[in-house]
N, C-alpha and C positions, 0 to 999 in steps of 0.2 A: 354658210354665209355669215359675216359678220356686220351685225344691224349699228348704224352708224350710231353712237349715241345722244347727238343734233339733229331731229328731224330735219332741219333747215338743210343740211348736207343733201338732200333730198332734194330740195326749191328750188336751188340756185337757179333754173329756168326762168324763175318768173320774172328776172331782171330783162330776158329778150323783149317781154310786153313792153317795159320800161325804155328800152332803147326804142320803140318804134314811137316816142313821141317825136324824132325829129322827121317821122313823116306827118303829124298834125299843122294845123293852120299855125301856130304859135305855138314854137317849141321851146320857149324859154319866157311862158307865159305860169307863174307858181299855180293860176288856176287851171288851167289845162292839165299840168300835172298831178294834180291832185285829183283831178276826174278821171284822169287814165289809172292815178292807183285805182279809183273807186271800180272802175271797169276790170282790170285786174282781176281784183278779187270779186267781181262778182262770176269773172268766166271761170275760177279759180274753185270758186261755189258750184257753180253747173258741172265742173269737170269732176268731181266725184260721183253725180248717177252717171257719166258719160261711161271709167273706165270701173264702178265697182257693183253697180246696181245692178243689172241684169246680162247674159252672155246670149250668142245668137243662139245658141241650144239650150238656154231657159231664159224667153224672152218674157220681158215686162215692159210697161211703159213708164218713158220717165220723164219731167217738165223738158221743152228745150228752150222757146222763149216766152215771156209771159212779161207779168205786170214788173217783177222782179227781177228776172231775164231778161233783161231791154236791148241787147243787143241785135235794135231795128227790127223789133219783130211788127209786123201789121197789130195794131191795137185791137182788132176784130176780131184778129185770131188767139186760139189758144194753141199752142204748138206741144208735139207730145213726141218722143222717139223710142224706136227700141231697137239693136240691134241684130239684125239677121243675117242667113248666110245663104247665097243663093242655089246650093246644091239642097238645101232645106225646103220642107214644105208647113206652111202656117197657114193658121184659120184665126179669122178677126173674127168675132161672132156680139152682139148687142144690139143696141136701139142705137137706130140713125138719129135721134132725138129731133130736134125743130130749128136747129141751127141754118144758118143761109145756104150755105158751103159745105159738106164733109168729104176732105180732100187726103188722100195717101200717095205718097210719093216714095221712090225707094233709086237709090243713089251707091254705088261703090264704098263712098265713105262719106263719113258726115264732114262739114268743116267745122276742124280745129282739132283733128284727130291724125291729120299727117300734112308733112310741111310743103306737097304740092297738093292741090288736088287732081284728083287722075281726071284725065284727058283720051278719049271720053270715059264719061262717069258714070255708066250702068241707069242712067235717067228714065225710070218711067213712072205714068201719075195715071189717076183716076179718079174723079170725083162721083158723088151721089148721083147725078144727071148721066153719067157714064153707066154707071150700074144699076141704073131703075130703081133706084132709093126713093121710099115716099118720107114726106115726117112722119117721125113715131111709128118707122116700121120697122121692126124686129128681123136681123139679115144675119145670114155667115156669108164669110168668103174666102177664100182658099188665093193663095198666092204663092206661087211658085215657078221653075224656069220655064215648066212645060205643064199644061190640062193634064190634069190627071187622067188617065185613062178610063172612061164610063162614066167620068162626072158630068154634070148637066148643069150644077149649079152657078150661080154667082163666082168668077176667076177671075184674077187680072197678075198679068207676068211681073214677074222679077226677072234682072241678069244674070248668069250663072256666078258673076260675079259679086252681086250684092254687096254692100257690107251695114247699111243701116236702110230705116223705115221711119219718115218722115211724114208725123198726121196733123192735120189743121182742120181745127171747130172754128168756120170764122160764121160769125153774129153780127147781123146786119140789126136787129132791135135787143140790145142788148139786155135789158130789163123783161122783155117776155119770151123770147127764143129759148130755148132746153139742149142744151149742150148732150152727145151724144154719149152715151157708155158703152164703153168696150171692153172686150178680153181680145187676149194673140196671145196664140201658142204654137206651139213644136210639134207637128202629128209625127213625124221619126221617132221611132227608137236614141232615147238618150241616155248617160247614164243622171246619177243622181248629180246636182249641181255640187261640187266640189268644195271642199275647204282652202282658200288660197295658199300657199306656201310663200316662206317669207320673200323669198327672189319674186315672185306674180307681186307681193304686194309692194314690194318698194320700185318695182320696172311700173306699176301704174303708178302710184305717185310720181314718179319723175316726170310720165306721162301726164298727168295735170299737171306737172308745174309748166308743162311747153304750150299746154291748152290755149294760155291766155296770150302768150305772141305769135302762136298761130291765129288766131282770129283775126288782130288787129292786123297782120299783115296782108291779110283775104283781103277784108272792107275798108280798110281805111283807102286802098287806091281804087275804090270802087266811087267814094265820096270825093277823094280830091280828083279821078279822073274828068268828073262832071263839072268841078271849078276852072279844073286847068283849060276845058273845051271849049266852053261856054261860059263861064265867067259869074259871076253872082246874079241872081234874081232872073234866073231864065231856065228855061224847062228844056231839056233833053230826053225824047221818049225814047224808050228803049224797049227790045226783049233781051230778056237774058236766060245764058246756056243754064240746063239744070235748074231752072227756077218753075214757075206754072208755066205749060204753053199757052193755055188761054189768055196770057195775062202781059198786056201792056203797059208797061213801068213807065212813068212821066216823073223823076228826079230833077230836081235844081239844087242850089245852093244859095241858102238867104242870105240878106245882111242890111241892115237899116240903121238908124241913130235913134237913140231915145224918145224922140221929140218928134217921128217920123211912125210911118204905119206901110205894109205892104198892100195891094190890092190885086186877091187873085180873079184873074175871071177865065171860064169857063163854056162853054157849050158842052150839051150832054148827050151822048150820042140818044138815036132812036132807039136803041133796043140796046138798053142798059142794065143786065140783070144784077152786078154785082160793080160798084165803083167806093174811093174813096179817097182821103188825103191824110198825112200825117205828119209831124216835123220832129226833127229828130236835131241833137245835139253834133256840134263839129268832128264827134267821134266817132258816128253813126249808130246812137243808142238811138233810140225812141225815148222822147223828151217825156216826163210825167203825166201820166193816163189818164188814169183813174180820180186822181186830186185834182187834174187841168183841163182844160178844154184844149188839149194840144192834138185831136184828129177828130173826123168825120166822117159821115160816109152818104151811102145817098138817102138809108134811111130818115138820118136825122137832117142831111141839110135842108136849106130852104132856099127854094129857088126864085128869084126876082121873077116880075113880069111878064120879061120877055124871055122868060124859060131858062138863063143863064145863071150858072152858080156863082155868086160872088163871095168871097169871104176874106177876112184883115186879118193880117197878123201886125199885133203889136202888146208892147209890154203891158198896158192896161187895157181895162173894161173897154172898147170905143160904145158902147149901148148901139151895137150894129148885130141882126142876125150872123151865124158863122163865125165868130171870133176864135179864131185858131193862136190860143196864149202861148207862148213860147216861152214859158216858163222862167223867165230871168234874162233868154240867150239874146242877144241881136246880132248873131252868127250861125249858122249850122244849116239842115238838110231841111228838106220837105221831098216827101214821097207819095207818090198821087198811084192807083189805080184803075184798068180798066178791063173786068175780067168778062171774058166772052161778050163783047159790045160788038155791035157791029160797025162802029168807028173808033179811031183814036182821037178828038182831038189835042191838041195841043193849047194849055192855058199860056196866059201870058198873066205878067207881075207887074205893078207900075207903083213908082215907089213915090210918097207922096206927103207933106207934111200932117200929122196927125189932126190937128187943129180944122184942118180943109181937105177933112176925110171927105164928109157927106158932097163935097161939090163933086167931086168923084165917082158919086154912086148914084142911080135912079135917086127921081126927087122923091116918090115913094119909099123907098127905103124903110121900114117901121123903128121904131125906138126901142130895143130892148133893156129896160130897167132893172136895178140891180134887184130888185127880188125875183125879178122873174129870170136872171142868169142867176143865182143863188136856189134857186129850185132847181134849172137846168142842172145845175152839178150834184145838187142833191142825188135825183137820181140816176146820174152817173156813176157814182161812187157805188149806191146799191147795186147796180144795176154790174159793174165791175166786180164787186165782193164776190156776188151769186156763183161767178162761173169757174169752173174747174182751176186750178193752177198746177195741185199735183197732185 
């Protein structure tokens, strides 16, 4: 084989990400653009553990979305994959650690790794509460198409078709929760993991370069499908195929003026174990974390009076509990969930001059002062650093 001698000869995919800004809100917006290259090259980033890091017969873990991987990952979550194959058999073995959630899902194929996703996708999940996890309790588990035979332990299926394993630490207190440790491996007969040959390695690079317009073309009609329905600053709940089934998706699409604030409000179901909300950019990233107050969840919120979440979005401080910072945008997503509640409701958004926020809100309401939101992100930022990324 002859190695081209322009890596770039190699790339040329990644112009397809680049065509898919004329499915964005503003496609002949220079900053729109300039966010899609950033997104590019960040799925561009991910796409090398995706096609070089580990193989299904010597699997590892490797980031999938995180603080830096912001393509719309839940802020709570730490997201981690590895690829498998479902004539295989694996054992996860570590400490469930003290997180809210430790969730494994296993899927056909990941998205951004082929240009449909299959239909159906080999979908199956199980979290902690599934498999009699305590915190801080030390477990194996064996995953495969079929129980092994004489095993008694800890099991949950895979399709025979598998093609990847998708796990989530999500953290309801971020700053004291202990993220879990694991291993996955191969109990088969395998050989030794291989030296790539230069054809494997130039078919996976070409493979990243298609990574990053494969994504965009999955999510981006997944955010404009919820404008085009419903229109801005309204909630469409949902479940979706492939994703948790415990989990009820409440998506809208914001939008406000400078000078203006949104006002979400909420009911919270009776038996709420795991909720939260988050806003995300016109791309469907997850708008800045770690450095923003751009999500929440039930830990941290704080609820009014009469039992109902309220929270604003807007460009500045409003010194209101819940301020969900949108980081610069006065356009883009917001993603709420509702995992194993015994209700969904559905919030409503009322969009409102900022000035005549508080007429808006309980006349209780409290005041929160800038140092006491200046410590809030304090220990956010810690409380972000601590947890796994890769």
């Amino acid at each position: 084989m002859i190695i081209e001698p322009d890596i770039l000869a190699y790339l040329t995919d990644l112009e397809s990400a680049v065509a898919n800004l004329g499915d964005t809100w503003r496609p002949d917006d220079p900053a729109y653009r300039a966010d899609v290259y950033r997104q590019t090259m960040t799925s561009l980033s991910y796409a090398y553990f995706a096609y070089f890091h580990a193989t299904p017969e010597h699997p590892d873990w490797a980031p999938l979305w995180n603080p830096v991987y912001t393509l719309q990952p839940n802020p709570d979550d730490i997201y981690l994959q590895s690829p498998i194959r479902g004539d295989l058999t694996y054992r996860i073995a570590g400490n469930r650690g003290s997180c809210k959630i430790l969730s494994f899902t296993t899927q056909r194929a990941l998205s951004g790794t082929v240009d449909e996703m299959p239909r159906p996708n080999g979908h199956h999940e199980v979290d902690d509460s599934d498999l009699g996890l305590e915190p801080g309790e030390h477990f194996e588990l064996i995953l495969s198409a079929r129980r092994p035979a004489g095993y008694a332990g800890k099991w949950a299926p895979i399709d025979p078709q598998a093609g990847g394993l998708m796990v989530r630490y999500r953290s309801y207190d971020w700053l004291n929760e202990v993220d879990p440790q694991l291993t996955i491996e191969c109990l088969d007969p395998v050989p030794p993991k291989p030296r790539l040959s230069p054809e494997e390695i130039v078919a996976r690079i070409r493979e990243m370069a298609k990574f990053p317009g494969r994504k965009t073309r999955l999510y981006y009609p997944m955010q404009n499908g919820v404008k085009e329905r419903v229109g801005f600053n309204r909630f469409e709940p949902v479940r979706m195929p492939g994703a948790l089934a415990k989990q009820v998706y409440w998506p809208a699409c914001f939008q406000f003026d400078a000078d203006e604030a949104l006002i979400i409000e909420t009911d919270i179901p009776a038996h709420a174990p795991y909720w939260n909300i988050q806003l995300n950019d016109p791309y469907f990233n997850a708008l800045e974390y770690v450095y923003r107050l751009s999500s929440s969840n039930g830990h941290y919120a704080k609820l009014s009076r009469d039992g109902k979440y309220r929270a604003v979005i807007a460009l500045e401080d409003p010194g209101v509990p819940n301020w969900l910072d949108p980081a610069g945008y006065r356009e883009g997503g917001i993603y709420g969930r509702w995992y194993d509640c015994d209700s969904a409701p559905v919030p409503t958004i009322t969009r409102v001059k900022l000035n005549a926020l508080r007429a808006y809100l309980p006349a209780d309401t409290p005041i929160v002062t800038p140092q006491q939101r200046a410590e809030q992100l304090r220990l956010r930022v810690r409380a972000c650093q601590r947890r796994r990324r890769w």
